[in-house]
N, CA and C atoms of all chains as a GROMACS GRO file, in nm:
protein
  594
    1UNK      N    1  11.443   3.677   3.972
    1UNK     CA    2  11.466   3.574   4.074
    1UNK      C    3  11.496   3.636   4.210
    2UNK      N    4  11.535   3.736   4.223
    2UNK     CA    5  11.552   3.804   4.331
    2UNK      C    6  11.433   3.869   4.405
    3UNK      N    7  11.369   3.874   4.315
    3UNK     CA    8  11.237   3.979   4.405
    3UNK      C    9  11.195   3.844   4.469
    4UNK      N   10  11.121   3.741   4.369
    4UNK     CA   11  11.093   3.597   4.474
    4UNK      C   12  11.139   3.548   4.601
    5UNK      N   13  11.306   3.592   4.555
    5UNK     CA   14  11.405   3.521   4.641
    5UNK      C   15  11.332   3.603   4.768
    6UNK      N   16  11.334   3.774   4.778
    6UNK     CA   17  11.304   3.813   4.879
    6UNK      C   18  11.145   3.810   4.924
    7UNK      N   19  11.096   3.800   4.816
    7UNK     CA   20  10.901   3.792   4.873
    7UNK      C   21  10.892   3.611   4.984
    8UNK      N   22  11.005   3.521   4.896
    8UNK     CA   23  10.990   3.404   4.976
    8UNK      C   24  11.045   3.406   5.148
    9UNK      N   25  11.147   3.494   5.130
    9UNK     CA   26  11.224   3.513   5.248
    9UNK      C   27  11.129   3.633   5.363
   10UNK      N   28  11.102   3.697   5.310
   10UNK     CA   29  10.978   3.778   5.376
   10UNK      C   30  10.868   3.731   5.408
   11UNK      N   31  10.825   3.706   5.328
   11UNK     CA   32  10.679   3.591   5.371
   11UNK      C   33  10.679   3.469   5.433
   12UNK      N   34  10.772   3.409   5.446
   12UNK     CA   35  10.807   3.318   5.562
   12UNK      C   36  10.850   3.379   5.697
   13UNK      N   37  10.930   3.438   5.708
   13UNK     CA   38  10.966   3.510   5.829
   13UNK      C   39  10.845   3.539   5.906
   14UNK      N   40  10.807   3.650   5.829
   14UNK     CA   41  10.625   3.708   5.859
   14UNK      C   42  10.515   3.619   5.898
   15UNK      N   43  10.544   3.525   5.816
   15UNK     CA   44  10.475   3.424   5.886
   15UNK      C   45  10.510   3.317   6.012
   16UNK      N   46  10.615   3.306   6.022
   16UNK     CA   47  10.672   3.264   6.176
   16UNK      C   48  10.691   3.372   6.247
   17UNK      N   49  10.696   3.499   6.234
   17UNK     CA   50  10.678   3.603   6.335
   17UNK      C   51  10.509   3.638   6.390
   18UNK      N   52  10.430   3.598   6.306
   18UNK     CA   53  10.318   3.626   6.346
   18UNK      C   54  10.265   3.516   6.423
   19UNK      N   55  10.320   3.387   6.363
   19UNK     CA   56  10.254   3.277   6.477
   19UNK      C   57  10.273   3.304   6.588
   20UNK      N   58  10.431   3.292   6.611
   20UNK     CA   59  10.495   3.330   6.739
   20UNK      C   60  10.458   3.426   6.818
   21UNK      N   61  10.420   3.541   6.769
   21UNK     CA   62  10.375   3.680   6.830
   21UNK      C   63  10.247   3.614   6.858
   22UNK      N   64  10.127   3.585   6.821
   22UNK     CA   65  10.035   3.543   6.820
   22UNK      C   66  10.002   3.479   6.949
   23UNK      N   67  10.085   3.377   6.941
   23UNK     CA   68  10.083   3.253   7.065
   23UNK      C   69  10.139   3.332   7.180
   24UNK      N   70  10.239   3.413   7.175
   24UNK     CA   71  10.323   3.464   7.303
   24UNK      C   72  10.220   3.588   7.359
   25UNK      N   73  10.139   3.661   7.268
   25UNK     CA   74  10.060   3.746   7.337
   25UNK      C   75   9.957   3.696   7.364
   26UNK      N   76   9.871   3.591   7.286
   26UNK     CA   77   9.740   3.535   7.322
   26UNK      C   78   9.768   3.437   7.471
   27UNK      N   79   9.850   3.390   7.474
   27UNK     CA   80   9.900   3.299   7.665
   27UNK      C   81   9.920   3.456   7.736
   28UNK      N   82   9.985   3.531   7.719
   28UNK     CA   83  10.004   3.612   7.843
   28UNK      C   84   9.901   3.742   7.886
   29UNK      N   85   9.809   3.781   7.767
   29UNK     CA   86   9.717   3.843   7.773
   29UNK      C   87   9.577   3.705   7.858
   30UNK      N   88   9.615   3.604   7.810
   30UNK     CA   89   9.492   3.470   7.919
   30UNK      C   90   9.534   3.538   8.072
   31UNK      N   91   9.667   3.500   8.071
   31UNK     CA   92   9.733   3.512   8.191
   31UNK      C   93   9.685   3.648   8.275
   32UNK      N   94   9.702   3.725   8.241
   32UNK     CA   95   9.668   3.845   8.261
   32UNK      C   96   9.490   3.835   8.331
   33UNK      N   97   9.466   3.795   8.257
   33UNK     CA   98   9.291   3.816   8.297
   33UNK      C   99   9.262   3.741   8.390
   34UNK      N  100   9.351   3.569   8.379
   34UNK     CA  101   9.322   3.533   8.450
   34UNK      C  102   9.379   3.541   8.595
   35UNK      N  103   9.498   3.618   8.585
   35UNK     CA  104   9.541   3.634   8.747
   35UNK      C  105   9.620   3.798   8.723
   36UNK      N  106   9.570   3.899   8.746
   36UNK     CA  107   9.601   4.047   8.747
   36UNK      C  108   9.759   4.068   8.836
   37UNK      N  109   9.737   4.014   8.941
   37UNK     CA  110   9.891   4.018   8.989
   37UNK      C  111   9.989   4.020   8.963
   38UNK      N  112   9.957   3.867   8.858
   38UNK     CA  113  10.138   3.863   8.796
   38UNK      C  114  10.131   3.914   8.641
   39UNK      N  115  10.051   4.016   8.642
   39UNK     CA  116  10.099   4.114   8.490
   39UNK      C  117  10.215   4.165   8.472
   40UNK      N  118  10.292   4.213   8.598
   40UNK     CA  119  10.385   4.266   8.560
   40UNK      C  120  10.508   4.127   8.527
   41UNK      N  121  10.518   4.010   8.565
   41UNK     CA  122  10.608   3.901   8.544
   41UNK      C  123  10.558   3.870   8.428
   42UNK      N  124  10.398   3.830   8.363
   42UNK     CA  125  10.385   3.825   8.235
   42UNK      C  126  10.413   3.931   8.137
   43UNK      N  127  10.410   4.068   8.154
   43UNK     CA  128  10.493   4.156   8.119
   43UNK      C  129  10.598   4.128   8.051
   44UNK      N  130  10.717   4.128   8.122
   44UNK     CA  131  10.871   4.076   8.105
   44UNK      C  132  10.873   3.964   8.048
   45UNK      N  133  10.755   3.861   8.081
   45UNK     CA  134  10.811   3.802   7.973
   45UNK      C  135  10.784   3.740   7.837
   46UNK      N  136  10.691   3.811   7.795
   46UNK     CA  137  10.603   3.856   7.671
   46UNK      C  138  10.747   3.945   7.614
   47UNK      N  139  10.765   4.034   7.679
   47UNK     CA  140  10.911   4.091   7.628
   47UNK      C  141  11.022   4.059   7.582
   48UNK      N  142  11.043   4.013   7.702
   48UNK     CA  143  11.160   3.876   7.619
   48UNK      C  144  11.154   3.810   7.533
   49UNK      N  145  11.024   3.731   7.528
   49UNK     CA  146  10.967   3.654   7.416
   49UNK      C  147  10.944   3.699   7.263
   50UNK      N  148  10.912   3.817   7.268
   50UNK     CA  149  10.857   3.844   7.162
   50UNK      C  150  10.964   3.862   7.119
   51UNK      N  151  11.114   3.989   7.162
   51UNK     CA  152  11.187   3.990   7.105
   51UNK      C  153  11.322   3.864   7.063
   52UNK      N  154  11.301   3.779   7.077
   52UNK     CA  155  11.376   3.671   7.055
   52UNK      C  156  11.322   3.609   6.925
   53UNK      N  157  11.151   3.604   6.933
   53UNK     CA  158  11.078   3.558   6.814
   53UNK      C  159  11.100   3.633   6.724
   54UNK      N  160  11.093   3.774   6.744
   54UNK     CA  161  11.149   3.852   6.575
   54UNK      C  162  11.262   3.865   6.529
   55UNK      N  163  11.342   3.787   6.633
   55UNK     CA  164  11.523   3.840   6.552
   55UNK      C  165  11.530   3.770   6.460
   56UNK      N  166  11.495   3.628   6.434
   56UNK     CA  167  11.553   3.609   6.290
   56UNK      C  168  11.435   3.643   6.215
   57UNK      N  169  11.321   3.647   6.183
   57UNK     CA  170  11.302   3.703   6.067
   57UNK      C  171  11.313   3.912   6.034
   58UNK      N  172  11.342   3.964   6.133
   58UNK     CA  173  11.426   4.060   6.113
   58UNK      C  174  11.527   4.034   5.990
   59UNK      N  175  11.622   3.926   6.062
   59UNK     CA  176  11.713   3.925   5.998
   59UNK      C  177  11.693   3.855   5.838
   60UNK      N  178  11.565   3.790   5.827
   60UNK     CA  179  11.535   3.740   5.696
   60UNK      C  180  11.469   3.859   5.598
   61UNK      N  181  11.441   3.992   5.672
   61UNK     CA  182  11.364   4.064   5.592
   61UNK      C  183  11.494   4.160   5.541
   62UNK      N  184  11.646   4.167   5.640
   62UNK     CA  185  11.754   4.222   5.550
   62UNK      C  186  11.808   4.143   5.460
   63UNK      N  187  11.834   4.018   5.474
   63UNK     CA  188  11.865   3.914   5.365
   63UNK      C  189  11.751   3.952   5.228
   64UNK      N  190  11.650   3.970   5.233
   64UNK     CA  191  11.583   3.960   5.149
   64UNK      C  192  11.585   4.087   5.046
   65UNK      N  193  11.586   4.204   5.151
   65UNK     CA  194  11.694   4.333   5.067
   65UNK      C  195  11.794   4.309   4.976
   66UNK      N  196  11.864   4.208   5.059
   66UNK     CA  197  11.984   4.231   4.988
   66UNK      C  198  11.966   4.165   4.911
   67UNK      N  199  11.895   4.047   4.869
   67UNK     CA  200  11.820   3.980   4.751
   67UNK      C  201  11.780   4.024   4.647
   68UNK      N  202  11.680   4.119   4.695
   68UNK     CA  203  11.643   4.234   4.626
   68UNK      C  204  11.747   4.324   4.515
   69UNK      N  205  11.789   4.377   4.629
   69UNK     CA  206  11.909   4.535   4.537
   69UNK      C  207  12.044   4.461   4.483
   70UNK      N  208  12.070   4.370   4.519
   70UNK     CA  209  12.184   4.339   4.487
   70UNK      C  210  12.196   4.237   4.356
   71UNK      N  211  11.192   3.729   8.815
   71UNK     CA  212  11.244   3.793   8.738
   71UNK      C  213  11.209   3.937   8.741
   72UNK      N  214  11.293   4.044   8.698
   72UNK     CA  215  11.261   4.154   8.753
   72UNK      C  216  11.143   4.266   8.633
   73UNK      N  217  11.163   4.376   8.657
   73UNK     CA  218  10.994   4.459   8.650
   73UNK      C  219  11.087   4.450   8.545
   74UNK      N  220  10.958   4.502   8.436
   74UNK     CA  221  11.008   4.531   8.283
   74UNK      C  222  11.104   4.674   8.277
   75UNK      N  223  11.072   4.809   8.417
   75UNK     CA  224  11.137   4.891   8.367
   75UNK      C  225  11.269   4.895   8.447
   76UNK      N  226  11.256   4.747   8.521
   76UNK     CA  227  11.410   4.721   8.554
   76UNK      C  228  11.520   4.682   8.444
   77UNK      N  229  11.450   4.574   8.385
   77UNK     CA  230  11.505   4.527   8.250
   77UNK      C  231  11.507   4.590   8.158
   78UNK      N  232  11.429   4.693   8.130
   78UNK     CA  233  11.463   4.754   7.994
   78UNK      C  234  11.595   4.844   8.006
   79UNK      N  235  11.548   4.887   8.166
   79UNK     CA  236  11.714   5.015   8.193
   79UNK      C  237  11.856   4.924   8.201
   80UNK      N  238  11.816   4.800   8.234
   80UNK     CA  239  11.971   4.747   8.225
   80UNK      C  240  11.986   4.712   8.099
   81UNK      N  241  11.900   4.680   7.995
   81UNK     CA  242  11.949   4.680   7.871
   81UNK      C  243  11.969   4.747   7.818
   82UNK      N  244  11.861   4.908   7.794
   82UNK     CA  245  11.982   5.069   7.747
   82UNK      C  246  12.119   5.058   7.780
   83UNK      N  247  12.142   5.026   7.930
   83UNK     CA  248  12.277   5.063   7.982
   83UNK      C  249  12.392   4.999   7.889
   84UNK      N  250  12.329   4.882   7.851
   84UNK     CA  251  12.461   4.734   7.767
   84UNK      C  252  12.480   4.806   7.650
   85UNK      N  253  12.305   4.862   7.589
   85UNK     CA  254  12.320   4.906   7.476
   85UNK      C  255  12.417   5.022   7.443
   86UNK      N  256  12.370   5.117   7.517
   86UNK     CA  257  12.459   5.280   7.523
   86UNK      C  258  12.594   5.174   7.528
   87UNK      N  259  12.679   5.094   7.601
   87UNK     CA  260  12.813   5.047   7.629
   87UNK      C  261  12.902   5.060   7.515
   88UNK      N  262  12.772   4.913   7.419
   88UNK     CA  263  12.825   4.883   7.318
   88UNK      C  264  12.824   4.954   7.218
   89UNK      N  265  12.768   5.030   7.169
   89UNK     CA  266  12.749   5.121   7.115
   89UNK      C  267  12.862   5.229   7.152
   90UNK      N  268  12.910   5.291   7.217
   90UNK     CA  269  12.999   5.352   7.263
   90UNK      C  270  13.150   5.293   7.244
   91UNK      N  271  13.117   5.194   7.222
   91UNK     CA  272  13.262   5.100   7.231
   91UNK      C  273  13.311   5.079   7.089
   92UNK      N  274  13.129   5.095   6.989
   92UNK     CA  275  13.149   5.091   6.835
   92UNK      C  276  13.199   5.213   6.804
   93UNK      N  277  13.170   5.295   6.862
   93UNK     CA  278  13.203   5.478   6.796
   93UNK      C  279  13.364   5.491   6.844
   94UNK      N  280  13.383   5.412   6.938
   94UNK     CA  281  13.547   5.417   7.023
   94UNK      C  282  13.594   5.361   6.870
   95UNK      N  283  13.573   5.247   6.845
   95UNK     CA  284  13.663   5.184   6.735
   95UNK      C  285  13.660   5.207   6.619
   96UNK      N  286  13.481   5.275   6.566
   96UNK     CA  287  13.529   5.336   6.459
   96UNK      C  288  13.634   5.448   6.450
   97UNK      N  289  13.643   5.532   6.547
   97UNK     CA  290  13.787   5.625   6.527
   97UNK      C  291  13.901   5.587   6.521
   98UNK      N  292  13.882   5.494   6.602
   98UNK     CA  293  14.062   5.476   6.643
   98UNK      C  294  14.160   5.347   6.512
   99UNK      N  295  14.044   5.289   6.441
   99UNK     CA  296  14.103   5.129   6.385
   99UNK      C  297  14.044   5.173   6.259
  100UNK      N  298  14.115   5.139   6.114
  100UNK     CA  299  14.138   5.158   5.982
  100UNK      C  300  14.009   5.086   5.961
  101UNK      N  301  13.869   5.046   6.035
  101UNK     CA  302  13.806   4.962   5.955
  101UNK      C  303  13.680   5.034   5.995
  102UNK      N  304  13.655   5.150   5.931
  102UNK     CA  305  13.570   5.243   5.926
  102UNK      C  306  13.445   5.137   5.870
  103UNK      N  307  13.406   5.116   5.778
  103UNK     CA  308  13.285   5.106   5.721
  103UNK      C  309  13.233   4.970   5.800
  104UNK      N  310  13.327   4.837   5.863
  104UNK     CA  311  13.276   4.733   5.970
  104UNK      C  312  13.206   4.814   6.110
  105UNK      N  313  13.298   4.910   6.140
  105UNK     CA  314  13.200   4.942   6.298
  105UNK      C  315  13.115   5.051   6.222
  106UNK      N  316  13.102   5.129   6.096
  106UNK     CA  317  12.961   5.202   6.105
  106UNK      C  318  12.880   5.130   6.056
  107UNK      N  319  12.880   5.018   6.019
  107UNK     CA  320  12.813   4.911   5.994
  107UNK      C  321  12.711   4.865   6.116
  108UNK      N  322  12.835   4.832   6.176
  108UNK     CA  323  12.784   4.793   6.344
  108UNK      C  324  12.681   4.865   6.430
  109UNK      N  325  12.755   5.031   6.394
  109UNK     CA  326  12.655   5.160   6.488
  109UNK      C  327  12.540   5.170   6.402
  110UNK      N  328  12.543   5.164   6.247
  110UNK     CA  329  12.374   5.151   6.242
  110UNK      C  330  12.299   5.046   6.247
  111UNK      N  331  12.350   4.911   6.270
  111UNK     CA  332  12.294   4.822   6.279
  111UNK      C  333  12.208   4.802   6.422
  112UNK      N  334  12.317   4.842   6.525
  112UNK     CA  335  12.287   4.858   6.634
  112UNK      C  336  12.195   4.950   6.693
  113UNK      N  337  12.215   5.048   6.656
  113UNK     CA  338  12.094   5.165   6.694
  113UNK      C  339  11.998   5.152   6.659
  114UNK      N  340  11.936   5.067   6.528
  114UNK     CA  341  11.822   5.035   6.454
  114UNK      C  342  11.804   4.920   6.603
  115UNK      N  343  11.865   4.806   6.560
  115UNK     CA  344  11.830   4.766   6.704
  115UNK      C  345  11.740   4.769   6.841
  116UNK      N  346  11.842   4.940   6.885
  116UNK     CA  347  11.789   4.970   6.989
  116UNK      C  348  11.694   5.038   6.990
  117UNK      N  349  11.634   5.048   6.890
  117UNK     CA  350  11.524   5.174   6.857
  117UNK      C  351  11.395   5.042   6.900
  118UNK      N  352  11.447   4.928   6.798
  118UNK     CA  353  11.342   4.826   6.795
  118UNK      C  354  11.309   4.793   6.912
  119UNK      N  355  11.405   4.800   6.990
  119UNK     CA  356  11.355   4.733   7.131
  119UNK      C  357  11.325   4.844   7.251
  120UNK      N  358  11.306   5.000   7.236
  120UNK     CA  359  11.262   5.052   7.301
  120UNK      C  360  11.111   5.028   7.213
  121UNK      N  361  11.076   5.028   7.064
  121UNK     CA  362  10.950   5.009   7.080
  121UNK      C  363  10.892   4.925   7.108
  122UNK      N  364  10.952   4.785   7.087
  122UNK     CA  365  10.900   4.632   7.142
  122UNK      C  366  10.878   4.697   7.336
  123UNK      N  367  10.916   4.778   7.392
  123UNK     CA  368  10.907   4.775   7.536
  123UNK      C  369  10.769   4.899   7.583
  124UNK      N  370  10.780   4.985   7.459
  124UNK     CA  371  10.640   5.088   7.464
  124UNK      C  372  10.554   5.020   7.457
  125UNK      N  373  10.544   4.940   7.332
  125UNK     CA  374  10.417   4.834   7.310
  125UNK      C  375  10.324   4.731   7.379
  126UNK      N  376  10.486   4.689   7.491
  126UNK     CA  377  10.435   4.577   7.552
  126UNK      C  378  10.356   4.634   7.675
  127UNK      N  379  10.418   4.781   7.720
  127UNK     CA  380  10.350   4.882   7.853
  127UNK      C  381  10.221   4.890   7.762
  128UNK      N  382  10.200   4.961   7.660
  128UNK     CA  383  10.094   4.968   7.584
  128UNK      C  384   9.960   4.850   7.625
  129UNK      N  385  10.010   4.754   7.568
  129UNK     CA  386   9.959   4.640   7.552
  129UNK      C  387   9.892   4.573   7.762
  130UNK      N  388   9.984   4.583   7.824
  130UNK     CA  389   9.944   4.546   7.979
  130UNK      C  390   9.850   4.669   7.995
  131UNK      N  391   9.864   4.809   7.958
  131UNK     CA  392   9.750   4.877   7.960
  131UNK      C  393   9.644   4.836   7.956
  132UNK      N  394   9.626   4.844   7.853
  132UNK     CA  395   9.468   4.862   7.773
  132UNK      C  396   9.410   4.684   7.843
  133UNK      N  397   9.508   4.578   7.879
  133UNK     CA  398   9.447   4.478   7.923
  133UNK      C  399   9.376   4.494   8.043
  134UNK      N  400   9.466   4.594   8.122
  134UNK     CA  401   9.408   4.614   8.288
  134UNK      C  402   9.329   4.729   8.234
  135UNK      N  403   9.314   4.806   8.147
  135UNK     CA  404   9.189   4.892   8.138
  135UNK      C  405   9.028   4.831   8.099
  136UNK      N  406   9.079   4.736   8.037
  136UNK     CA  407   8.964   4.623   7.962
  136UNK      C  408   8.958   4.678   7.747
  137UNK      N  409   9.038   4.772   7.758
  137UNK     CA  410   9.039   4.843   7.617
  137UNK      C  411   9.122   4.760   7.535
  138UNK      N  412   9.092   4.780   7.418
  138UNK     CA  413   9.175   4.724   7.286
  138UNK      C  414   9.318   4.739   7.228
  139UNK      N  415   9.409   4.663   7.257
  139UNK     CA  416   9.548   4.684   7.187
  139UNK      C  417   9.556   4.637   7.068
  140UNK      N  418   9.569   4.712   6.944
  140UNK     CA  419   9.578   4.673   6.768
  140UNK      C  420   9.654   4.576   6.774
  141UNK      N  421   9.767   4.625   6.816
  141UNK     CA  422   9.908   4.550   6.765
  141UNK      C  423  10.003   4.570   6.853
  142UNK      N  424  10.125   4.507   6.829
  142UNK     CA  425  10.241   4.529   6.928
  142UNK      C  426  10.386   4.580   6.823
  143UNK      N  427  10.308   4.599   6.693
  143UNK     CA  428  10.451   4.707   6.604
  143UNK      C  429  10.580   4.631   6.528
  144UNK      N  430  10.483   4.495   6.511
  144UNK     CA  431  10.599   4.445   6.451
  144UNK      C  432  10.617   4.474   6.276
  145UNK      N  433  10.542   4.478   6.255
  145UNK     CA  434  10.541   4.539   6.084
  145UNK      C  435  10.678   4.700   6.138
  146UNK      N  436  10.664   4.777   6.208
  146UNK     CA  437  10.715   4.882   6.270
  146UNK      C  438  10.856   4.868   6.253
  147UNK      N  439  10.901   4.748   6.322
  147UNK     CA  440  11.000   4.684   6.365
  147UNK      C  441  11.058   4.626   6.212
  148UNK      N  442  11.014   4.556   6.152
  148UNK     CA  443  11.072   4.499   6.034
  148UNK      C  444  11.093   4.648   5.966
  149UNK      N  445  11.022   4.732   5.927
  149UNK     CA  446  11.048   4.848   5.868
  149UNK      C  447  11.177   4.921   5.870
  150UNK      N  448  11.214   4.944   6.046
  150UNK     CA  449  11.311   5.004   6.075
  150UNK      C  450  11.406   4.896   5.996
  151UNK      N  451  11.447   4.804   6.056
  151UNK     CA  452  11.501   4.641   5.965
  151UNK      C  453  11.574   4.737   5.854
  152UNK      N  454  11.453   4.737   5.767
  152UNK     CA  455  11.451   4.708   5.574
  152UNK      C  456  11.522   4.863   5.600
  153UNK      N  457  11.492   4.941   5.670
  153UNK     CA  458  11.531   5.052   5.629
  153UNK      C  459  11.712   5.078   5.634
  154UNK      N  460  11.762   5.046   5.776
  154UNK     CA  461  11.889   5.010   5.792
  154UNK      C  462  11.952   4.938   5.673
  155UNK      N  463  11.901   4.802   5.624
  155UNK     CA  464  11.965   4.791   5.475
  155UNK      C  465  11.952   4.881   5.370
  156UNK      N  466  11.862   4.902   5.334
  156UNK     CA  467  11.848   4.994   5.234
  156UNK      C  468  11.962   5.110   5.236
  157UNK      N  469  12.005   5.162   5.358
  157UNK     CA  470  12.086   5.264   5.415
  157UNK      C  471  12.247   5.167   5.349
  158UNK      N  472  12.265   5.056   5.461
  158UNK     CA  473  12.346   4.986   5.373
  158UNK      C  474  12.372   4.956   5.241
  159UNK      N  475  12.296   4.952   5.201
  159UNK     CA  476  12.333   4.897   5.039
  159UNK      C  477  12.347   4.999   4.944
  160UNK      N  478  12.299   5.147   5.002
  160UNK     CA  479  12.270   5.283   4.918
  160UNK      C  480  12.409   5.338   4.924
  161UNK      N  481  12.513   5.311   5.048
  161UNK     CA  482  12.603   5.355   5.071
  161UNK      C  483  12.705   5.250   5.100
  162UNK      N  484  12.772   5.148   5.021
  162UNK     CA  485  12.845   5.087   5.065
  162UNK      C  486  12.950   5.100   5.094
  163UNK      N  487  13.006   5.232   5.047
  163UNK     CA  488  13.134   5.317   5.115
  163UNK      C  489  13.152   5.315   5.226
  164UNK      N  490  13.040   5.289   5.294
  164UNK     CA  491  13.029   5.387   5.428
  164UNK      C  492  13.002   5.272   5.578
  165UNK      N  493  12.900   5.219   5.480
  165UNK     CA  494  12.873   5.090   5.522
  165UNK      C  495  12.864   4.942   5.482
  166UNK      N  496  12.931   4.872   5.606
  166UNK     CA  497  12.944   4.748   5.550
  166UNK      C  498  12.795   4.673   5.566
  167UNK      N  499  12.716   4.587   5.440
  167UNK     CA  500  12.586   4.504   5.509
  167UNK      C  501  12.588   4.437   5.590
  168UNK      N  502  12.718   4.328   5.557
  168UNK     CA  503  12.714   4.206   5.655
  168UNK      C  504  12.752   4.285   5.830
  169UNK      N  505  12.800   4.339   5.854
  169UNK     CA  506  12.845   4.394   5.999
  169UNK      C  507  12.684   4.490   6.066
  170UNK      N  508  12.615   4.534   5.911
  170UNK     CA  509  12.472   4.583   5.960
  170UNK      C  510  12.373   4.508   6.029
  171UNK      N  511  12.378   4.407   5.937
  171UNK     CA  512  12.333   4.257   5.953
  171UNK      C  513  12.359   4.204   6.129
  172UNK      N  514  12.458   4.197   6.122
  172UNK     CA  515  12.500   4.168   6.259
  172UNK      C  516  12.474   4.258   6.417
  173UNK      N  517  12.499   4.354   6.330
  173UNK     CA  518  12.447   4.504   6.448
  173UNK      C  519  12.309   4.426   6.463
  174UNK      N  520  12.255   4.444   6.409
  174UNK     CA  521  12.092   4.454   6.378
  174UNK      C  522  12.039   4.315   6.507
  175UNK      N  523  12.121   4.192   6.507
  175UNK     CA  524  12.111   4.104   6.626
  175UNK      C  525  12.176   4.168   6.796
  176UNK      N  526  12.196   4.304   6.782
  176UNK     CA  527  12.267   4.304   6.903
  176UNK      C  528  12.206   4.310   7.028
  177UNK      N  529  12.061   4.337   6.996
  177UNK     CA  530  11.971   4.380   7.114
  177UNK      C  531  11.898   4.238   7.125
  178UNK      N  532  11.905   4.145   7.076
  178UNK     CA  533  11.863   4.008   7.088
  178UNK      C  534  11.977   3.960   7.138
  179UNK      N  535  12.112   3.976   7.107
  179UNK     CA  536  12.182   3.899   7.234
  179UNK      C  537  12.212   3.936   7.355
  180UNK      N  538  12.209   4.077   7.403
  180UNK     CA  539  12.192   4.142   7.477
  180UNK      C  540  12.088   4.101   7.557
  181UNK      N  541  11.927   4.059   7.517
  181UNK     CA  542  11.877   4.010   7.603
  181UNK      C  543  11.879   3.883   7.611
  182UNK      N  544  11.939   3.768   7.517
  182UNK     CA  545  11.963   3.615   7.547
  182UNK      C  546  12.041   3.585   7.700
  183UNK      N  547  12.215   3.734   7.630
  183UNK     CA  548  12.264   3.728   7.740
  183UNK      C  549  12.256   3.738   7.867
  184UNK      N  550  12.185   3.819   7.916
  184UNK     CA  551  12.145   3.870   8.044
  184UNK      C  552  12.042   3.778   8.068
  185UNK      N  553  11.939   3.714   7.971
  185UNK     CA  554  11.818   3.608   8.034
  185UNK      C  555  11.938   3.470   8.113
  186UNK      N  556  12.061   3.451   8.038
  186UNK     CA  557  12.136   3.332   8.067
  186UNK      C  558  12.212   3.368   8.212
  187UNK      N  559  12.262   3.498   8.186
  187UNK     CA  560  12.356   3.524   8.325
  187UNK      C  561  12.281   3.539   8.423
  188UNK      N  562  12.135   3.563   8.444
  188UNK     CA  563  12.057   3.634   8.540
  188UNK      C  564  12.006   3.451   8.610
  189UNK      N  565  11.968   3.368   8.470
  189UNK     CA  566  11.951   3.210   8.501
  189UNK      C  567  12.091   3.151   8.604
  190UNK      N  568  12.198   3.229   8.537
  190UNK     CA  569  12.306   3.181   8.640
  190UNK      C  570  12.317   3.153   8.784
  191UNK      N  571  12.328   3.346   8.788
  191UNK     CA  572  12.342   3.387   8.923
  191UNK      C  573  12.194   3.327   9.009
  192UNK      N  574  12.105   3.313   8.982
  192UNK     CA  575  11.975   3.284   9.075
  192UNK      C  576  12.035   3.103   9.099
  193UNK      N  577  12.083   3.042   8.995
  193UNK     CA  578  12.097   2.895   9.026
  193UNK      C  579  12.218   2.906   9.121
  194UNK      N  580  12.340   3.013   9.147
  194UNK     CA  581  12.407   2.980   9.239
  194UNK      C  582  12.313   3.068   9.356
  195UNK      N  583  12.272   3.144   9.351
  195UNK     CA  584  12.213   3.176   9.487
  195UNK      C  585  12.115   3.062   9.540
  196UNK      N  586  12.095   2.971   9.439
  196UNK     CA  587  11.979   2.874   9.550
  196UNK      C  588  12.042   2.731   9.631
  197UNK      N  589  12.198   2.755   9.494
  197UNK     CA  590  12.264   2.597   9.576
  197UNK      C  591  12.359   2.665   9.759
  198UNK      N  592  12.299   2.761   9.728
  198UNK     CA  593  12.415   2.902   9.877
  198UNK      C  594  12.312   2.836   9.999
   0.00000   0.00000   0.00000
């Protein structure tokens, strides 16, 4: 029940990290092409973005460890 | 909002702080295994988010070159993650999970924080 526990908790995460990543680089890479100037403001905030989108399933892929081993 | 390698250096700076402030307290306070908890949680962290910041230079590259970016390293990123627990849970003497756990959010509030205070200060500079 634990390995599930963590394949469920992993594979969801992963999968809301990839949408998210997905959507936040596919708009700012548009952005990009479509106006070169403000790469560096889409830059920053593709950055920001992205890392906000992976903190919790980060944090679902240590939960799921600990699912795991414990 | 400012250049990315404005923002990334003011977030090392918070990071190195806090981090420094964890190694202060693991010496000095009886609760050894909560702050090394903290310092590897945290450094995993900061590792993640100097590569989330290579990636993203990476990534504005190859766009203004017209070349191909794979990925931006998040499989990378979860890795470091799993690995910090694993570290935790191999050594629970040493380390606490739940305080790893928590380390492990520090470079996400670090930048919530500073996205909120930076929202601050610009809303009082515009009512000036």
């Amino acid at each position: 029940m634990g390995a599930l526990a963590a394949a469920i908790a992993i594979g969801l995460g992963a999968l809301g990290a990839g949408i998210g990543n997905g959507m936040i680089v596919s708009k700012t890479v548009e952005g990009m092409a479509r106006q070169p100037e403000t790469a560096g403001l889409l830059r920053t905030t593709m950055f920001i973005g992205v890392g906000l989108v992976e903190a919790i399933p980060i944090m679902g892929v240590v939960v799921a460890f600990i699912a795991l081993f414990q | 909002m400012p250049d990315l390698h404005l923002l990334f250096t003011r977030y090392r700076m918070y990071m190195f702080y806090i981090l420094a402030l964890f190694v202060l307290l693991w010496g000095f306070t009886p609760y050894r295994t909560i702050f090394a908890g903290l310092i590897l949680g945290t450094a995993t962290s900061f590792i993640n988010m100097w590569l989330l910041y290579k990636r993203t230079l990476k990534l504005s590259d190859a766009v203004k070159s017209g070349k191909t970016a794979y990925s931006i390293g998040s499989f990378s990123r979860f890795a470091y993650a799993a690995l910090a627990a694993l570290i935790a849970i191999k050594f629970p003497n040493y380390f606490d999970i739940a305080f790893t756990l928590l380390g492990l959010a520090t470079s996400y509030l670090v930048m919530a924080l500073d996205s909120i205070i930076m929202f601050i200060f610009k809303r009082k500079r515009k009512g000036r």
